[in-house]
C-alpha positions as CSV (number, residue, x, y, z in Angstrom):
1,X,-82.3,-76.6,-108.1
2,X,-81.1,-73.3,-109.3
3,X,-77.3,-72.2,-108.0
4,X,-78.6,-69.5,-106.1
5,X,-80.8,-71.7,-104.5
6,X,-78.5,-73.8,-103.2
7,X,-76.2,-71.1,-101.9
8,X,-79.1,-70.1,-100.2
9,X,-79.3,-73.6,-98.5
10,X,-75.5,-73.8,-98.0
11,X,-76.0,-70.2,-96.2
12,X,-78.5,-71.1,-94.3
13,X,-77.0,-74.1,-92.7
14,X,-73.4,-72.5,-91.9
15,X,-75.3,-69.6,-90.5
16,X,-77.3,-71.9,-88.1
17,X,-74.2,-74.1,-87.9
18,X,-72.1,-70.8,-86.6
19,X,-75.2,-69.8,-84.3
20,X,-75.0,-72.7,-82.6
21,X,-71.6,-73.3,-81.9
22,X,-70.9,-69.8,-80.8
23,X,-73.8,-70.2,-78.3
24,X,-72.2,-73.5,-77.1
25,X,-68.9,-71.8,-76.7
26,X,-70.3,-68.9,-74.5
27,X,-70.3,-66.2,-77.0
28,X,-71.8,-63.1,-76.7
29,X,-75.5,-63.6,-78.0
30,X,-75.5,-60.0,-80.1
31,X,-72.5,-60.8,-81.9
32,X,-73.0,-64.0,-83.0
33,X,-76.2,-63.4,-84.1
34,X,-74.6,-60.5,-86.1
35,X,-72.5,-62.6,-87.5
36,X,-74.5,-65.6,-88.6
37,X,-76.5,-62.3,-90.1
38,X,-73.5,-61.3,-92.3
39,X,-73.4,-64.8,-93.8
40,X,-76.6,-65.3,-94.5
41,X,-76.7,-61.8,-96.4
42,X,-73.1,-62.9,-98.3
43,X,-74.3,-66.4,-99.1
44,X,-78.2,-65.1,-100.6
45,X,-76.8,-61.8,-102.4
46,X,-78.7,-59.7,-100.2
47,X,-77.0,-55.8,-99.0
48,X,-74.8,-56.3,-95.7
49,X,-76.2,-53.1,-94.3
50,X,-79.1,-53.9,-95.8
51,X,-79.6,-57.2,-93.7
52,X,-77.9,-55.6,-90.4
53,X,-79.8,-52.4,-90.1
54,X,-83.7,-53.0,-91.5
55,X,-84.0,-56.8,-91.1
56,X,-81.7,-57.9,-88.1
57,X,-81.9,-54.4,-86.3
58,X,-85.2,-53.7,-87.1
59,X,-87.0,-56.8,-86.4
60,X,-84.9,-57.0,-82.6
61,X,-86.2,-53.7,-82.0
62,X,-89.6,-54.7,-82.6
63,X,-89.5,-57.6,-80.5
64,X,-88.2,-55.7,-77.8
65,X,-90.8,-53.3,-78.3
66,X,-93.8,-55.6,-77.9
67,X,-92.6,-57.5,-74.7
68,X,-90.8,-55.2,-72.8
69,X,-93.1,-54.7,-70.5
70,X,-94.8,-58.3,-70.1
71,X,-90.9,-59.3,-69.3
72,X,-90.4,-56.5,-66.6
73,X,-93.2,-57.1,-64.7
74,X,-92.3,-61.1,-65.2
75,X,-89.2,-61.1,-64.0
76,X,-89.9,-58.2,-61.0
77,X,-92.9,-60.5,-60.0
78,X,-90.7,-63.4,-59.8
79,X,-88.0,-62.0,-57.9
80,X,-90.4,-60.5,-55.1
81,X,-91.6,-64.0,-54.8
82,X,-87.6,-65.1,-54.5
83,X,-87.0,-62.9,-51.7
84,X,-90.3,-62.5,-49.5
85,X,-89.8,-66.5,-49.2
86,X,-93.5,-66.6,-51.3
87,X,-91.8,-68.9,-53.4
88,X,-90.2,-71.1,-50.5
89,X,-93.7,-71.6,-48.8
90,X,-95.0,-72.7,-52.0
91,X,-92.3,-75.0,-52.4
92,X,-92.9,-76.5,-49.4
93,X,-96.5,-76.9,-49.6
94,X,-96.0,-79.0,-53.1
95,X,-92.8,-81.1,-51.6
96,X,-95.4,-82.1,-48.4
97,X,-97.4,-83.5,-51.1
98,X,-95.1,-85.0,-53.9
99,X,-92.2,-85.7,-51.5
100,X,-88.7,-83.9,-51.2
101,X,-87.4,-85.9,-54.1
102,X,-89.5,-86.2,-56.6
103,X,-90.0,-82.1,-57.7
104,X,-90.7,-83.0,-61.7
105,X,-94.5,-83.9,-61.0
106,X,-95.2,-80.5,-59.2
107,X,-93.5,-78.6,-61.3
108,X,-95.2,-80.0,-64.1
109,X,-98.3,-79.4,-62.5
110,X,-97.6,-75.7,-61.7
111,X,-96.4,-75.0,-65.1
112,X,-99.5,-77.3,-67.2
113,X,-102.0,-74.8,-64.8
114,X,-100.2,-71.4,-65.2
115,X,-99.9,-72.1,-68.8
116,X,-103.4,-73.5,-69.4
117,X,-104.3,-69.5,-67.5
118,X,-103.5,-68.0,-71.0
119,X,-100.2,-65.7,-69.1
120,X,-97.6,-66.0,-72.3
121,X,-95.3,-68.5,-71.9
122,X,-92.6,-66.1,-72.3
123,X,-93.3,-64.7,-69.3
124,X,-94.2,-68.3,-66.8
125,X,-90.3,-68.9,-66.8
126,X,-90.1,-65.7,-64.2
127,X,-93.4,-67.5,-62.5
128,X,-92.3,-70.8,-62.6
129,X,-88.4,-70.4,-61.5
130,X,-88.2,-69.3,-58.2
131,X,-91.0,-72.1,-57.3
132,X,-89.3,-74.7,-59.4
133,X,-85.5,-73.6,-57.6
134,X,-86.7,-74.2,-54.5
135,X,-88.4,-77.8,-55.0
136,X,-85.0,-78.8,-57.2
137,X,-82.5,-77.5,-54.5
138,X,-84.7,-79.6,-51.7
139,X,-84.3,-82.8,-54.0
140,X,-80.5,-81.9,-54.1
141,X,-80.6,-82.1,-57.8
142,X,-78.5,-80.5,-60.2
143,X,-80.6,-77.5,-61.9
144,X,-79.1,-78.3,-65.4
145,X,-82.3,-80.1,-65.9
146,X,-84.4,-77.7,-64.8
147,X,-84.6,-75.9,-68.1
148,X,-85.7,-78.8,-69.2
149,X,-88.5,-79.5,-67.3
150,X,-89.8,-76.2,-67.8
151,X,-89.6,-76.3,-71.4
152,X,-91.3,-79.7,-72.1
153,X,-93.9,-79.0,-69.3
154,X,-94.9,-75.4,-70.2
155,X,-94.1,-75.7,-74.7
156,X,-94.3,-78.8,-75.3
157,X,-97.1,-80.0,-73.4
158,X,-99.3,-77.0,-72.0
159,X,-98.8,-74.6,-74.5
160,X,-100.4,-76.7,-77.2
161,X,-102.6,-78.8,-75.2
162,X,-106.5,-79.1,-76.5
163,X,-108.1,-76.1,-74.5
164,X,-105.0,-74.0,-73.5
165,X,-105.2,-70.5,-74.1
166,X,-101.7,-69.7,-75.9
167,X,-101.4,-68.1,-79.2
168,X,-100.0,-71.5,-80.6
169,X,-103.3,-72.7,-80.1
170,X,-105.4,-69.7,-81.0
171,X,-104.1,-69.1,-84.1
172,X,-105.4,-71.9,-86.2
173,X,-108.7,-71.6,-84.6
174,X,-109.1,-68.0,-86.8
175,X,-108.4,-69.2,-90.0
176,X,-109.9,-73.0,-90.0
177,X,-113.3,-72.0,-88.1
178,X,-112.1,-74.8,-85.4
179,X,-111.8,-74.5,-81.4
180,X,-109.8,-74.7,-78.6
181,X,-111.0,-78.0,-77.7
182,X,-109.6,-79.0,-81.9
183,X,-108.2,-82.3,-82.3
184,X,-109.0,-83.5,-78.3
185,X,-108.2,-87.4,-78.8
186,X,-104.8,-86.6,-80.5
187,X,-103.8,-83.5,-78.6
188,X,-104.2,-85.6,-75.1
189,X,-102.9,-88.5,-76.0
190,X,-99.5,-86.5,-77.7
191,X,-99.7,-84.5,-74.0
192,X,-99.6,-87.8,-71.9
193,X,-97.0,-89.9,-74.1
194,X,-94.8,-86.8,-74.3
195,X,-95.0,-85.5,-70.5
196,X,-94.4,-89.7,-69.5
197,X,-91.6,-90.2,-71.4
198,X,-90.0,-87.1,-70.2
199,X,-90.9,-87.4,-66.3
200,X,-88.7,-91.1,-66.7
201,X,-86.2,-89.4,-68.9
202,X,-85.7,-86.4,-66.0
203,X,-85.6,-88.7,-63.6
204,X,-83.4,-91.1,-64.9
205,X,-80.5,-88.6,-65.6
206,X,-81.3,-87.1,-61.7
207,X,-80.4,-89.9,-60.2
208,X,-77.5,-90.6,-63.0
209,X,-75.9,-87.2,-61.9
210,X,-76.6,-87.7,-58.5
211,X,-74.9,-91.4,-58.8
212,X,-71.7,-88.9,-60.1
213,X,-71.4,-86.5,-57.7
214,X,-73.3,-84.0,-59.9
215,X,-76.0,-82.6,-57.4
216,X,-77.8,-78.8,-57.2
217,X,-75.2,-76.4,-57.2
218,X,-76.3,-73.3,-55.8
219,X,-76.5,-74.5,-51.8
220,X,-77.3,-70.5,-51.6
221,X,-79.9,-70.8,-52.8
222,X,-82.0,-72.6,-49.8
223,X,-81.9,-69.5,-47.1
224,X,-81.9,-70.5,-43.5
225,X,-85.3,-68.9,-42.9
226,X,-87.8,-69.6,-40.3
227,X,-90.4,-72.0,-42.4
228,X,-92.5,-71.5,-39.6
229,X,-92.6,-68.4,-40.3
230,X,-92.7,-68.3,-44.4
231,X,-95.8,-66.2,-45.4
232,X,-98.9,-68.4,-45.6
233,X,-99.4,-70.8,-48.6
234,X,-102.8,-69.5,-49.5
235,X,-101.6,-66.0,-48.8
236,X,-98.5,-66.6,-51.3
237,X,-101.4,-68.6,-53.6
238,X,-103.4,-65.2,-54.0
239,X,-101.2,-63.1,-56.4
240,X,-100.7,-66.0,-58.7
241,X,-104.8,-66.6,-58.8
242,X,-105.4,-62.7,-59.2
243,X,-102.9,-63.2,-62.1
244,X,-105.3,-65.8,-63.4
245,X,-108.5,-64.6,-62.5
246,X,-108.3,-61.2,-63.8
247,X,-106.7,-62.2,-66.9
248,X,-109.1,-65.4,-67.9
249,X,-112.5,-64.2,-66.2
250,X,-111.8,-60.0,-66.4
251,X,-110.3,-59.9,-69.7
252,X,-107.5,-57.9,-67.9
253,X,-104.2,-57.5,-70.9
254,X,-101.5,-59.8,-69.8
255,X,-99.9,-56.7,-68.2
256,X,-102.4,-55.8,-66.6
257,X,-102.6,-58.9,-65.0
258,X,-99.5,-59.2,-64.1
259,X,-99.1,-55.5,-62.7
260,X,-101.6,-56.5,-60.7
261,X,-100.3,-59.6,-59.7
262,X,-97.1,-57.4,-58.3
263,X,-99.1,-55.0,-56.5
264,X,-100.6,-57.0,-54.5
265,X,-97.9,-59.1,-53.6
266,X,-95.8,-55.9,-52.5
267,X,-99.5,-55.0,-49.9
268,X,-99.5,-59.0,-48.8
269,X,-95.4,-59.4,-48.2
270,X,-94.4,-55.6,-47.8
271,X,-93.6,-56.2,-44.2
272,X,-91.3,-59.2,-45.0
273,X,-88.5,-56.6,-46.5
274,X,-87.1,-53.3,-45.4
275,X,-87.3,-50.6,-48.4
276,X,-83.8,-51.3,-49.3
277,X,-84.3,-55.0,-50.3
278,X,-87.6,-53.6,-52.3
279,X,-85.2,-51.3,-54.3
280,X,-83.0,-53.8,-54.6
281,X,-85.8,-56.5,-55.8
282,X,-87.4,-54.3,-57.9
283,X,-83.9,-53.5,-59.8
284,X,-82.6,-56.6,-59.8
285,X,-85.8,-57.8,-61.3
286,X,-85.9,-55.4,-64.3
287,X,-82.1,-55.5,-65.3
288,X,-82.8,-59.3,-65.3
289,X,-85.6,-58.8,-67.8
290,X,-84.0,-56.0,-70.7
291,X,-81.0,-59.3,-70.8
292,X,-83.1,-62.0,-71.4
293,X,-85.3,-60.1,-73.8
294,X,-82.6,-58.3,-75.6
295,X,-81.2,-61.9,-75.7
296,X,-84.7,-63.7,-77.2
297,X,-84.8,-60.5,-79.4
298,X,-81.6,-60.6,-82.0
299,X,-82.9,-64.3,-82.8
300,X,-85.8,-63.0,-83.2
301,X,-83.7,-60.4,-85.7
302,X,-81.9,-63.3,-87.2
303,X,-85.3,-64.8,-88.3
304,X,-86.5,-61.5,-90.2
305,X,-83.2,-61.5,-92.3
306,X,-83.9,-65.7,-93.3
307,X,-87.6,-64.2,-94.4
308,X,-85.3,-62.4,-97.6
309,X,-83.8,-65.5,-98.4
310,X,-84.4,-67.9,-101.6
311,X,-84.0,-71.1,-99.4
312,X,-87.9,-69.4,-97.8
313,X,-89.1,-68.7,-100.6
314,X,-88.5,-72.5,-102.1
315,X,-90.2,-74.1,-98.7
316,X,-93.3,-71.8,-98.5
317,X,-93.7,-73.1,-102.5
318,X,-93.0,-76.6,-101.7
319,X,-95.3,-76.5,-99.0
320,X,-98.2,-74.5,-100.7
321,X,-97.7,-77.0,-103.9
322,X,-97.4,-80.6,-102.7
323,X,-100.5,-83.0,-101.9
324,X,-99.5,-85.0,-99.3
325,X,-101.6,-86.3,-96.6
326,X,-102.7,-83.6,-95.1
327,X,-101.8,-84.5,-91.3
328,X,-98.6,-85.4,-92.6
329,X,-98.4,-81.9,-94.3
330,X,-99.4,-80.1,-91.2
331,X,-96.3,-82.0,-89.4
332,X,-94.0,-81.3,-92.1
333,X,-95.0,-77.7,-92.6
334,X,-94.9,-77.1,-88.8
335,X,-91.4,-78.2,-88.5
336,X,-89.8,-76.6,-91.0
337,X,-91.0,-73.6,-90.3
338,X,-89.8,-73.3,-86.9
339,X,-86.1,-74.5,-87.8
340,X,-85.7,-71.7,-90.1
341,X,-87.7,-69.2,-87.9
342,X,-86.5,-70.9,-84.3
343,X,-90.3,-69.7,-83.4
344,X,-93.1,-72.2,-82.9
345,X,-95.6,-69.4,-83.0
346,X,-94.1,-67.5,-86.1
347,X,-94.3,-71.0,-87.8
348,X,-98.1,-72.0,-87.3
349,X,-98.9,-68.3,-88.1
350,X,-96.8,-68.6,-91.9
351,X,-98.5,-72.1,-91.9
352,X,-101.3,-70.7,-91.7
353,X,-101.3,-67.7,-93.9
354,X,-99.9,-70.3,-96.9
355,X,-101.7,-73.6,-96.5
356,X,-104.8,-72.5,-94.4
357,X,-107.3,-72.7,-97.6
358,X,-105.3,-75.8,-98.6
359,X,-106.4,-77.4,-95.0
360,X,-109.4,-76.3,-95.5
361,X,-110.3,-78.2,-98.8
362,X,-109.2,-81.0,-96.9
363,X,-111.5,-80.9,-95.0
364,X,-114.5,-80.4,-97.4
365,X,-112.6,-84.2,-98.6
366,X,-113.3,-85.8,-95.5
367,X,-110.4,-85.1,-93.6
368,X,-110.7,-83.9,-90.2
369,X,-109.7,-79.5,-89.7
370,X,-109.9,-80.2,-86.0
371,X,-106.8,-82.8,-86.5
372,X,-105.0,-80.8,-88.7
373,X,-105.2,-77.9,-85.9
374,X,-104.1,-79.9,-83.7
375,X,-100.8,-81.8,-85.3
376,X,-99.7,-78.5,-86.7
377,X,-100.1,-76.9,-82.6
378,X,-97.8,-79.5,-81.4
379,X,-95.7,-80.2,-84.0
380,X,-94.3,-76.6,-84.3
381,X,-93.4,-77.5,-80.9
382,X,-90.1,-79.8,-82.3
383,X,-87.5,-78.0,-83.7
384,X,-88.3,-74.6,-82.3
385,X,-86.1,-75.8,-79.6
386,X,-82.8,-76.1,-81.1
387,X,-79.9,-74.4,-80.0
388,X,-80.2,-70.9,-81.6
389,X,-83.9,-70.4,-80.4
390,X,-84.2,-66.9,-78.6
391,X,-86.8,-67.9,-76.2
392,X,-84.5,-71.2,-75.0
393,X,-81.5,-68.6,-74.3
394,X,-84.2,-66.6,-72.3
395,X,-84.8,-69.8,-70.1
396,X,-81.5,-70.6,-69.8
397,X,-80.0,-67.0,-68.4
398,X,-83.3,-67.4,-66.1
399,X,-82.4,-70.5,-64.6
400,X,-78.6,-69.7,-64.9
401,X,-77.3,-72.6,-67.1
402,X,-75.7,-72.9,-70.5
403,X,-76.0,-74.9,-73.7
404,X,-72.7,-76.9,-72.6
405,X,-74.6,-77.9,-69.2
406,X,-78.6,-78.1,-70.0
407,X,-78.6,-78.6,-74.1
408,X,-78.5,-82.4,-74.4
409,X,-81.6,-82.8,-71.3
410,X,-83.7,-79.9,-73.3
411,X,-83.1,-81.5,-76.9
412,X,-84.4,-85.1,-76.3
413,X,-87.4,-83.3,-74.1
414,X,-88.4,-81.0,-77.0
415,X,-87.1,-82.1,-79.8
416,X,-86.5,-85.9,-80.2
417,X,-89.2,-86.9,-78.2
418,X,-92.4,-84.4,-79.7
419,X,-90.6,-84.9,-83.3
420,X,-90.6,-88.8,-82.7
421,X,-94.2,-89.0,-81.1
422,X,-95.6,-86.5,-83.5
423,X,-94.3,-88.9,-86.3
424,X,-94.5,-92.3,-85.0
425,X,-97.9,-91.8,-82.9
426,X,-100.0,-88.6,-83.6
427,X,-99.5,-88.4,-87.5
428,X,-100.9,-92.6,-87.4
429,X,-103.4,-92.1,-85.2
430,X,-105.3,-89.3,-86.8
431,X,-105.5,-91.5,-89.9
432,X,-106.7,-94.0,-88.1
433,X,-109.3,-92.3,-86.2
434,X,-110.5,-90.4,-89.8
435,X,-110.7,-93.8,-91.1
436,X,-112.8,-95.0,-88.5
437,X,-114.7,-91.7,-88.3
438,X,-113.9,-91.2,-85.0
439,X,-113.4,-87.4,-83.8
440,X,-113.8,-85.5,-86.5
441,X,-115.8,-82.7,-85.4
């Protein structure tokens, strides 16, 4: 290993080290990413300014630029569903059916369906909140495990489930010639084992914080409103299904959909609030969106500077080079990736663009492509989730919680326990199922 190699590495790790205790200690997002930006550029050799201005800058402003609007329209959507009581009456319909303490199981359903739609999964944690509020402040429990919940049931589950409609699960299907359905006996049965384990895990820590005292802490949060008088459940249904319907079936763009989605939702529940509280929504709603995306973005920004680093350069070789197994090379890859980028997506795409031929003449040797799409979908699903990844600081300003409160529940849900079943169950299994030549179309 060349010296400025391993500077590179020893960069790499203080920068992440620094990005993630700052974010534990409450720091401001902006400059700790700056500053983890500033040692990564000291430690690799690369120009300060340099780094700042056309990597970290450059690729923040990007971001920003290509989900602005999708996070807007998000968030505004959600909040009108907050305050017309859409959200309560939907709430109540799924608690009538699951029971008042037990919201993990419609939640999970909610998320696994508006996921499986194809709406970005950036966006479902606007969708998803003020539904998932409600059910967890009528359980009474504490909402630092509501992120979570979301985040195992909407990434690590939905997102990358056989069929679903996300990019996670698109990409591969353009370079290896495979589809949506890829890898089906794997993908459900890493789905089931992951979503079981968690839905005892959640569970078990409710009724452990319950046991201390530790119950849902925003009592605010439940209105005394009329529920006889909450806007109809299939009335508060329809925006969501417009959402889905013109997006899936009409091709609608995401925005579109979602624009939509809002519009009608202002014609159904317009009546419900005088102009004032629309303003007020509508505000409220879109100052909520430019902080969680600026807040996704700079990590976003922190990624484009590790891109100029040598410590990248050596993984996309090692990667490209070595001739492992390949479903143990599509686990590897996946996760390694996605530590250095914190983005599950930006990892299968590099995967992708570097081993995708390699996968490929694995599969002219017998190996299954459909299995390979598939362990390399979930997989990236691990360590995109620690504790500098943008899009987990998004969920966690959403559902207003911290790393200090919420970390520890997310980390086992999506990290240790996809990393551990990805390794210990998925990885094995394909083998066994290409030696047995079983689902390999």
């Amino acid at each position: 290993m060349s010296g400025k190699l391993a500077l590179s590495i020893a960069g790499l790790i203080v920068a992440i080290a620094v990005l993630m205790w700052l974010a534990y200690k409450g720091w401001n997002i902006i400059i700790y990413s700056a500053l983890s930006t500033v040692i990564i550029c000291l430690f690799c050799g690369i120009n300060v300014w340099d780094g700042l201005k056309n990597s970290w800058a450059a690729g923040t402003g990007t971001y920003v630029a290509t989900w602005l609007m999708l996070f807007a329209e998000g968030s505004i959507f959600g909040k009108i569903y907050q305050e017309t009581g859409a959200a309560t009456s939907i709430a109540d319909a799924l608690a009538k059916i699951f029971g008042e303490k037990n919201p993990v199981i419609p939640i999970l359903i909610a998320s696994y369906l508006l996921t499986m739609s194809g709406i970005s999964s950036f966006v479902l944690i606007f969708c998803v909140y003020p539904i998932a509020i409600q059910l967890f402040a009528k359980a009474n429990i504490s909402k630092r495990l509501l992120p979570a919940v979301f985040c195992y049931a909407v990434w690590t589950v939905a997102t990358v489930s056989p069929g679903s409609a996300q990019a996670p699960n698109l990409i591969p299907m353009q370079i290896l010639g495979t589809s949506a359905m890829a890898g089906a006996i794997p993908g459900f049965v890493f789905a089931i084992v992951v979503a079981v384990i968690n839905s005892f895990y959640i569970s078990y820590h409710a009724r452990k914080l319950t046991a201390a005292g530790i119950v849902f802490e925003d009592k605010g949060i439940l209105k005394n409103e009329d529920h006889e008088h909450l806007p109809n459940v299939v009335l508060a249904m329809l925006p969501i299904a417009v959402i889905i319907l013109s997006f899936n079936l009409l091709k609608f763009s995401a925005e579109a959909a979602l624009f939509l989605g809002i519009v009608l939702s202002m014609l159904l529940f317009w009546k419900r609030l005088d102009v004032k509280k629309w303003i007020s929504a509508w505000g409220e709603g879109a100052e909520t969106s430019v902080m969680v995306l600026v807040n996704t973005a700079v990590i976003v920004g922190f990624g484009s500077v590790v891109l100029r680093t040598p410590v990248y350069e050596a993984a996309l070789n090692w990667v490209s080079n070595t001739r492992i197994n390949p479903y143990l090379l599509a686990a590897i890859a996946a996760n390694v990736f996605s530590l250095i980028l914190g983005s599950a997506t930006s990892s299968i795409n590099l995967t992708m663009q570097t081993l995708g031929n390699v996968f490929l003449e694995y599969g002219a040797q017998g190996f299954s492509v459909g299995f390979m799409h598939r362990i390399l979908s979930q997989a990236a699903m691990g360590l995109d989730t620690l504790p500098h990844s943008g899009a987990l600081l998004a969920v966690f300003n959403v559902c207003g919680t911290n790393h200090k409160d919420a970390y520890k529940y997310v980390c086992f849900c999506t990290v240790i326990c996809p990393v551990a079943v990805t390794f210990l169950i998925q990885v094995p299994l394909c083998m066994l199922l290409t030696k047995l030549g079983i689902g390999l179309m």
